[in-house]
N, C-alpha and C positions, 0 to 999 in steps of 0.2 A: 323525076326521082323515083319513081317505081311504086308509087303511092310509101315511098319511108313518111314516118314520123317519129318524132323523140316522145319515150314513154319514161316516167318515173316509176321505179320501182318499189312496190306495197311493203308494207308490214309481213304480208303472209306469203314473200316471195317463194318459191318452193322448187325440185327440181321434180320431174314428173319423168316416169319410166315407164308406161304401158306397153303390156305387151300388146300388139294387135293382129291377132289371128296368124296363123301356121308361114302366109307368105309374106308377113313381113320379115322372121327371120330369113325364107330363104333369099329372101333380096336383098338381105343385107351381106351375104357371102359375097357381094358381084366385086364388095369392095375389098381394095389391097388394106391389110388390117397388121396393125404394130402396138404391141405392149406400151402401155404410157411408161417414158424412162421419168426417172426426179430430175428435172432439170436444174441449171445454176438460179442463186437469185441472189436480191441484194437485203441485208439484216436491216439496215435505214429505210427499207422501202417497204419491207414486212411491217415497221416499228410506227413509220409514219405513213399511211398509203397516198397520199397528196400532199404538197406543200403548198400549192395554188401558184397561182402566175404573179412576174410583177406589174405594175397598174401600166407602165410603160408597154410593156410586151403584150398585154389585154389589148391596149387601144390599139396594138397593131395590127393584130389577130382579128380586130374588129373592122379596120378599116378596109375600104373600094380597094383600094392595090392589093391587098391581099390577098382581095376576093377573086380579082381578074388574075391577079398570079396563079390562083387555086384550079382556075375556070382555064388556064391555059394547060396547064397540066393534064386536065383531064381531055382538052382536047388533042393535045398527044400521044396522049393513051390510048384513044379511039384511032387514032391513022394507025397503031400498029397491032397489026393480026396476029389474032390469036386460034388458036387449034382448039374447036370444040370436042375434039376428043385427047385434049391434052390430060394427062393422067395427075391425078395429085393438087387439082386447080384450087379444092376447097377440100377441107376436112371435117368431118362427125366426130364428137364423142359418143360412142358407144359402153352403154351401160346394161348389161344382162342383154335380154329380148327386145333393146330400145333404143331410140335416139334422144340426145340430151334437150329435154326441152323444159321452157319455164311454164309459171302460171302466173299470171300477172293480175292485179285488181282488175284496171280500169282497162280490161282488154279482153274480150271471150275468147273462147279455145287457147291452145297450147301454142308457142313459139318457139318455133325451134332455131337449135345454134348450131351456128356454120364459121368455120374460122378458114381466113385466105392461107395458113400454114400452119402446118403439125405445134410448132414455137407456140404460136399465140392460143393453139388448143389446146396443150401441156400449160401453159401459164395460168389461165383460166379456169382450168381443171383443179391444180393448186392451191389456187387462191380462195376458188368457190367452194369447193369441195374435197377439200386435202385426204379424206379420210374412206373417200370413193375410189374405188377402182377405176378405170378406164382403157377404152381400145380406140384407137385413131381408126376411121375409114374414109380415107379419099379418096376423091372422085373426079371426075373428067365434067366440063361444062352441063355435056346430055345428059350425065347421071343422076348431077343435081337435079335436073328436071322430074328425073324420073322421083327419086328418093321425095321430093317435096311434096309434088303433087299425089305419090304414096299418100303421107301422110295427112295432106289435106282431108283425101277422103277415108280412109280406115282409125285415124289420130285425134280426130279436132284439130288438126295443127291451122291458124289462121292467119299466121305472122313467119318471119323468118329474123333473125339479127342475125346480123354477117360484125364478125370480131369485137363481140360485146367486150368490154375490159369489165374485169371483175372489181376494178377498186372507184367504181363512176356508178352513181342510184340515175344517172341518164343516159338514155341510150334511143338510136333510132333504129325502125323496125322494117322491111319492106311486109306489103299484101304475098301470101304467097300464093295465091293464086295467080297475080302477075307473072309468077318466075316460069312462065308454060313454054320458054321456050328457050336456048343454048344460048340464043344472043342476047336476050336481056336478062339471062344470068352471068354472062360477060359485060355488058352494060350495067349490072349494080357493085360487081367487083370492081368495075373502073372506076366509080362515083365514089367508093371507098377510098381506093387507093389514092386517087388524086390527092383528098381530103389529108391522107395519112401522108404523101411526099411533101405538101407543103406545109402543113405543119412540125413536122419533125425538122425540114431545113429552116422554121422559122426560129423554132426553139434550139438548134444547136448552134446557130450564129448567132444567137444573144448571148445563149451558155458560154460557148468560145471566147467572143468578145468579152466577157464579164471576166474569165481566167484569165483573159489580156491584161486588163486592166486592173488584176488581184484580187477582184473579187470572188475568192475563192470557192467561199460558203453558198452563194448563189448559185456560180458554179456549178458547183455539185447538183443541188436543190433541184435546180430543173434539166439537167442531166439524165436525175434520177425521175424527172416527171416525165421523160421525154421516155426513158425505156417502163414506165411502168404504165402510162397512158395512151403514148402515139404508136410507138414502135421497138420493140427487143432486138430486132433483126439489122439495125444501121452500126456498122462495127465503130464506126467516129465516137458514139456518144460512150461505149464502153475502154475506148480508148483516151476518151479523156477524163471519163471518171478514174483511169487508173493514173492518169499525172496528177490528176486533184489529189488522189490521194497519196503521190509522193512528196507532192508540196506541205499539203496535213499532216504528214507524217500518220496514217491510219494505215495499219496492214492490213487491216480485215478488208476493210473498201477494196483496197489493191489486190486481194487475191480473189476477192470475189469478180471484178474485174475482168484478169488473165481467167478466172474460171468461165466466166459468158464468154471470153476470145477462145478461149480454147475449144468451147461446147459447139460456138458455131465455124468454128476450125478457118481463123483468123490469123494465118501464119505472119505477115505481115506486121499486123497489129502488135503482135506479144512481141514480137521482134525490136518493133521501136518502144514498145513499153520496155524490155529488158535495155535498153540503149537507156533508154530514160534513168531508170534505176541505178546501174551501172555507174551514170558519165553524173548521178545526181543533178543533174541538168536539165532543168523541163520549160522543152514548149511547145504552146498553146498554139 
């Protein structure tokens, strides 16, 4: 696991911007750099940030089949090659002369944050820090190496969290001194992700199944757990919050909805959401 650990988050959590001497800005030009846009979000997810799991979906989540489902995934991940100089592989938020990093209690030096796509660095950015400015810089597998290990030694930096979610006080951390090399910064991206596919297909076929069977409110509930915890990026889960909420009858659900299909340019999607609407006929 790349020395990860789950770290709870202090009282005096903080966001830390040091400058560090003349070449860390220059090294930070190397990266392809975009104005943070406002992204879509949902008003119930703002209003409530977790609704927690049901005790049914825990214990599944907890069980051996899950595990080996989880541990299968990621061993599929590894047979398929990845391009260490593929561009854009993880993203920074950049803040003035710096990279976004925490301060944690129970942890020395700085941690810095690394997100698998621009989505989940705008999300983040948002939530933690709405009133911050920001600039996306990604990077290619080696770059990472370089940017971390930067920081290790001109930073403090002693940690790294890869797609921390801003609305969870837990979270796991890798050594970054580990990350010295392209492939086992492609190796902690797979350990994520894996984690991140099976749980979001565990939680959208309960969600599903629950809309099956009317249970609408649930539905929704971990729907909206699914895009605010596991993943923004799976177009299913915003497609079925948008028939939840033609069944609720809530416009604002539904147009927030078509707003995440439209932002991650889901033609498909809005297409059978407008069927939906339409023919008022929804299914699951």
């Amino acid at each position: 696991m790349l020395g990860a650990r789950p770290l709870r988050t202090g009282p005096d959590e903080d966001f830390v911007g040091d400058s560090v001497r003349s070449r860390t800005d220059c090294m930070l030009r190397w990266f392809s750099r975009a104005r943070k846009d406002t992204g879509p979000f949902y008003s119930l997810l703002k209003a409530v940030p977790s609704r927690g799991l049901p005790p049914d979906l825990a214990d599944r989540e907890a069980s051996s089949d899950y595990q080996q489902w989880r541990d299968r995934i990621e061993a599929d991940l590894v047979t398929q090659p990845i391009d260490e100089d593929a561009p854009s592989f993880l993203t920074f938020l950049k803040a003035g002369n710096a990279l976004l990093q925490l301060r944690l209690e129970d942890q020395e030096g700085g941690c810095l944050l690394a997100f698998s796509n621009p989505l989940r660095a705008g999300d983040y950015a948002s939530e933690a820090a709405p009133e911050q400015s920001f600039e996306y810089f990604c990077s290619s597998p080696k770059e990472v190496v370089l940017v971390v290990q930067h920081f290790v030694e001109y930073a403090g930096v002693t940690h790294v969290a890869l797609d921390r979610c801003p609305r969870c006080n837990v979270f796991s951390t890798i050594r970054a001194a580990s990350l010295n090399s392209a492939a086992k910064v492609i190796q902690a991206w797979q350990i994520a992700k894996a984690t991140e596919i099976a749980r979001c297909g565990l939680y959208w076929d309960y969600a599903r199944s629950a809309a099956r069977n009317g249970h609408f409110l649930c539905a929704r509930d971990l729907a909206l757990e699914v895009v605010g915890h596991v993943t923004a990026e799976d177009p299913r889960c915003h497609l079925l919050l948008g028939k939840l909420a033609i069944q609720l009858q809530d416009k604002q659900l539904l147009g927030e909805a078509k707003n995440f299909l439209a932002f991650t340019k889901q033609v498909w999607a809005i297409e059978e959401l407008q069927s939906s609407e339409k023919a008022r006929v929804v299914e699951f």
